[in-house]
N, C-alpha and C positions, 0 to 999 in steps of 0.2 A: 387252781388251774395255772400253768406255768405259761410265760409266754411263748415257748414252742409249740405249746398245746394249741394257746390261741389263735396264733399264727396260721397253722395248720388249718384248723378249722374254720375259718374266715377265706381261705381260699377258697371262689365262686359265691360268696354269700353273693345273693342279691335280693336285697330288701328285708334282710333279716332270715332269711332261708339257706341253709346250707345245700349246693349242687354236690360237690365233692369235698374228703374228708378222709383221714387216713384207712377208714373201712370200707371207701369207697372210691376208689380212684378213678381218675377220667375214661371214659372208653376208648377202646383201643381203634382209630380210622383202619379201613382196609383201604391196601393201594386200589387202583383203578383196574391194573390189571395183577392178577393173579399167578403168582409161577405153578407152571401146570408138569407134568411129565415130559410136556414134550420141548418147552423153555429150555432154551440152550443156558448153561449153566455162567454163571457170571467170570467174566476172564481177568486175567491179572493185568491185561494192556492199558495203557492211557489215550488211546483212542481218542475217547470223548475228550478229555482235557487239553491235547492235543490240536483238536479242532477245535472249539473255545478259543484256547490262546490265538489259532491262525485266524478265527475269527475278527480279533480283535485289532491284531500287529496289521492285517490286509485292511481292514476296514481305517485305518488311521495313516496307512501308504495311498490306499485310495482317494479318500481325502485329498491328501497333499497335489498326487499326480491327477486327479478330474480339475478341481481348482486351476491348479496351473496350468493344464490344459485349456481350460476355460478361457483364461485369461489370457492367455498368447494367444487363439485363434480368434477370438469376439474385442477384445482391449486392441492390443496391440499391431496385430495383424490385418485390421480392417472392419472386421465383421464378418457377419453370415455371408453376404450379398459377394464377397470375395473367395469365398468359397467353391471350388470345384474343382474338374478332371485336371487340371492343369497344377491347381494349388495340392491336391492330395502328389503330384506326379512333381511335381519341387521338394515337397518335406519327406519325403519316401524317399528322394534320392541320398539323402543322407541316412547315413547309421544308424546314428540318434536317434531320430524319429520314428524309426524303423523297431528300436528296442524299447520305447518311452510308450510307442502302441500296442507293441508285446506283452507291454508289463501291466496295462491295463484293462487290454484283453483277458489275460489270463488271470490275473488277482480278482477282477470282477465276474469272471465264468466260475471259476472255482469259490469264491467268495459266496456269489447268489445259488451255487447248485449246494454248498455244505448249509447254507441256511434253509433253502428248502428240502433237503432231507431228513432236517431237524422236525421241520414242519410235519414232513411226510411222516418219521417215526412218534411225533407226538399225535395226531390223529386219524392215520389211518388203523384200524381197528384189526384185521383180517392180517393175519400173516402174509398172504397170497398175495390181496390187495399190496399190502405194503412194499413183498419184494417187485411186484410189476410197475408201480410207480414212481420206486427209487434204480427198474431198470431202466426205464422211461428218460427219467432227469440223466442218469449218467450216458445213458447211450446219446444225448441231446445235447449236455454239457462236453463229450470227449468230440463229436462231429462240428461242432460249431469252434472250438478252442485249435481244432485240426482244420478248418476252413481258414478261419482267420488267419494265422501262422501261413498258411499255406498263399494265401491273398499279398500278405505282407510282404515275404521276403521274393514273391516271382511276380508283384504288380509291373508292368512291362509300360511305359509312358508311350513308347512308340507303336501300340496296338492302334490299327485302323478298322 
């Protein structure tokens, strides 16, 4: 017996028993779901990799601008307790702050709405389900990202 032989065949032994062996090879998993007739055929886009990577570049932007956030309105700025209609209607009067809430707003709306529709396409089962739940998220994510934006740049300090 050569030692490829043995090699071979010692793959799975356990306890002295061979599982698998060059005449018997491992079984084959089925995926979870099955491409059927009616599975749209796999595309050439990088979509998925696409969101991945923006997963990752926003989630490490994020990071940096909550943090710093954090700490210039609770560190530096006073605290909570300094907080309100007067203090949002100072920092909104600048630019800055105006695009630094922007960029937060929207990295984190878009950020939380591509990870739940990861969610959504890993467990919702039902085609149907699946498209009404990721219309759900997107109709949710575009009206809140479009409120927000909308709040920022016409908040008006002088409303009574």
């Amino acid at each position: 017996m050569s030692s490829e032989t043995s090699s071979a065949a010692a793959i799975g032994d356990v306890e002295g028993v061979s599982l698998y062996d060059v005449d018997h090879p491992a079984p084959v998993i089925e995926p979870p779901r099955k491409r059927t007739g009616k599975t749209p055929k796999a595309s050439r886009g990088n979509f998925e990799m696409y969101a991945w990577l923006f997963m990752r570049l926003s989630g490490i932007v994020l990071v940096v601008l909550v943090i710093t956030h954090l700490l210039i309105q609770l560190v530096l700025d006073g605290g909570v307790s300094k907080i309100g209609f007067a203090f949002v209607a100072g920092r909104w009067a600048s630019p800055f702050w105006q695009v630094w809430d922007l960029t937060m707003l929207w990295l984190a709306m878009l950020h939380g709405g591509n990870g739940l529709r990861t969610v959504i396409n890993d467990y919702a089962e039902r085609d149907n389900t699946r498209f009404w739940l990721k219309m759900l998220l997107y109709t949710a994510t575009v009206f809140t990202v479009l409120l927000g934006t909308l709040v920022i740049f016409t908040f008006d300090p002088n409303i009574r």
